[in-house]
C-alpha positions as CSV (number, residue, x, y, z in Angstrom):
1,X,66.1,-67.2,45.8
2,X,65.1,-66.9,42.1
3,X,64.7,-62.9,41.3
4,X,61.5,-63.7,39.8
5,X,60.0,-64.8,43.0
6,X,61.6,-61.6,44.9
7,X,60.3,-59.1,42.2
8,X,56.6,-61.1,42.5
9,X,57.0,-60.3,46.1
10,X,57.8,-56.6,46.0
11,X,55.6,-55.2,42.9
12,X,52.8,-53.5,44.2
13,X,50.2,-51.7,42.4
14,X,49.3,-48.4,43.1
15,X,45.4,-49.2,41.0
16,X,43.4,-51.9,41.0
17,X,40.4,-52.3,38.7
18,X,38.4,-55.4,40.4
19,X,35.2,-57.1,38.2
20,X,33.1,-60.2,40.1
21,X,30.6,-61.9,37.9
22,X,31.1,-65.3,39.9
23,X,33.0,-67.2,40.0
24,X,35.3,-64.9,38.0
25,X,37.6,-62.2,39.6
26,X,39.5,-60.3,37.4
27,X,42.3,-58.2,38.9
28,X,43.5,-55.3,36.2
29,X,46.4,-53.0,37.7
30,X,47.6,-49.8,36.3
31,X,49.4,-51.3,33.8
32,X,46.8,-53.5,31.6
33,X,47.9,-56.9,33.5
34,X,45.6,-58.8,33.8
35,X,44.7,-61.6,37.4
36,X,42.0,-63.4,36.3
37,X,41.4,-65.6,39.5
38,X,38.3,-68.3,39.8
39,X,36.7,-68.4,43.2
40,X,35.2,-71.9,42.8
41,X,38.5,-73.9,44.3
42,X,39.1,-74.7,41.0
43,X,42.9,-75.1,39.6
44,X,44.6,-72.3,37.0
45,X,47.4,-72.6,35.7
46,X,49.9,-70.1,34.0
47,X,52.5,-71.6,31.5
48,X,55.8,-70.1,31.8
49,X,56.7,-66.9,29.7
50,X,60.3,-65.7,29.3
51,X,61.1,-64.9,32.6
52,X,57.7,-65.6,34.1
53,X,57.7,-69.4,36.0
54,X,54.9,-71.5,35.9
55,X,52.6,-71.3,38.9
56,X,49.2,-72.8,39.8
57,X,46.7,-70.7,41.8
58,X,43.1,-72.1,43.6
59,X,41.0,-69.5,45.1
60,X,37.7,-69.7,47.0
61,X,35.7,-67.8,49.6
62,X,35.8,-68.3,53.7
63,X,33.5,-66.5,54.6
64,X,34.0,-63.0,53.7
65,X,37.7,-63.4,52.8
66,X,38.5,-64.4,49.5
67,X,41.8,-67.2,49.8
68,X,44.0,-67.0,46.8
69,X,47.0,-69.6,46.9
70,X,49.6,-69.5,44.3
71,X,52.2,-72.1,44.4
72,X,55.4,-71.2,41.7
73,X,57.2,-73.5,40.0
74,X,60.4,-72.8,42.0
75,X,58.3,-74.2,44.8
76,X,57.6,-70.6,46.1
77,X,53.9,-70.2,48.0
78,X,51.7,-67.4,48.3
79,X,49.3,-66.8,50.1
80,X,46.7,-63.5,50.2
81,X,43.8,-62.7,51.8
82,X,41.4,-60.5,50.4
83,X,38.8,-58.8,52.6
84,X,36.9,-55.4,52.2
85,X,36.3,-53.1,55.0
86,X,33.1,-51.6,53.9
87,X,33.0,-49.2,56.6
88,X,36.5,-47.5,55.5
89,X,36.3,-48.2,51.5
90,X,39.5,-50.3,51.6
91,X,40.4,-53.4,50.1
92,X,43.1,-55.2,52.5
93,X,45.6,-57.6,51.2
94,X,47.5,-59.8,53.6
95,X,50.4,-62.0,51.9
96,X,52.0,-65.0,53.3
97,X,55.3,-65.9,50.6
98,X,56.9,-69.4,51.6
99,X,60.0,-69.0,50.1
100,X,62.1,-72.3,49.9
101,X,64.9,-72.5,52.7
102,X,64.1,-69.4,54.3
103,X,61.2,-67.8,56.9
104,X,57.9,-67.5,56.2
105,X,57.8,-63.4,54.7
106,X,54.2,-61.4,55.4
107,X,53.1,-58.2,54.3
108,X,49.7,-56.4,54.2
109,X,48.8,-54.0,51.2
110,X,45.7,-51.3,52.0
111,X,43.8,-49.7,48.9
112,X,41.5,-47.3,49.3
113,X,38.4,-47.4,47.4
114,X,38.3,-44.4,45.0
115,X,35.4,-42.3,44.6
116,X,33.7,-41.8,41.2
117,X,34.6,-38.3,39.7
118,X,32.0,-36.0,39.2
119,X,31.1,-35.4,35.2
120,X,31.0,-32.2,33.8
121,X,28.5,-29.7,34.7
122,X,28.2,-31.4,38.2
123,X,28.6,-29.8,41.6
């Protein structure tokens, strides 16, 4: 398996920033990297950079679930599901990878929703 598809796989991150003005979703983690993601069904692609690969991803909504499917030039397919648990404050994100030649992988990240600091001079 190309390490570029393993390290897609296994870096998580620990913050997300999360903007909607449909039918743009832009994803910003800790880091300043940015997941735009259009929930329309239409096609993005991302051109290949160094080590990066070229993948296409279509997103759209089913129901209350946002679908995300990313498909890697190495032939690699992701899956995620996004759904928010209002009741809990938590943003669940359930991966399927398809990696070529080998089972079907699935994880399940949980964010919780962070609570707005009070300012200064507030109790």
């Amino acid at each position: 398996m190309p390490s570029g598809d393993m390290s897609a796989l296994i870096s998580t991150a620990q913050k997300l920033d999360i903007a909607h003005k449909d039918p743009l979703l832009l994803i910003t983690d800790e880091n300043a990297r940015r997941q735009p993601i259009f929930t329309d069904f239409r096609g993005a692609s991302v051109s290949a950079n160094g080590d990066l690969q070229q993948r296409v991803t279509v997103a759209g909504w089913e129901g209350t679930a946002l679908v995300v499917e990313t498909t890697l030039s190495s032939g690699t397919k992701l899956t995620q599901n996004f759904q928010i648990d209002a009741q809990k404050g938590q943003l669940m994100i359930s991966t399927s990878a398809h990696l070529p030649a080998m089972q079907p992988v699935q994880f399940r990240l949980v964010y919780d929703q962070l609570k707005p600091e009070p300012e200064h001079g507030d109790h």
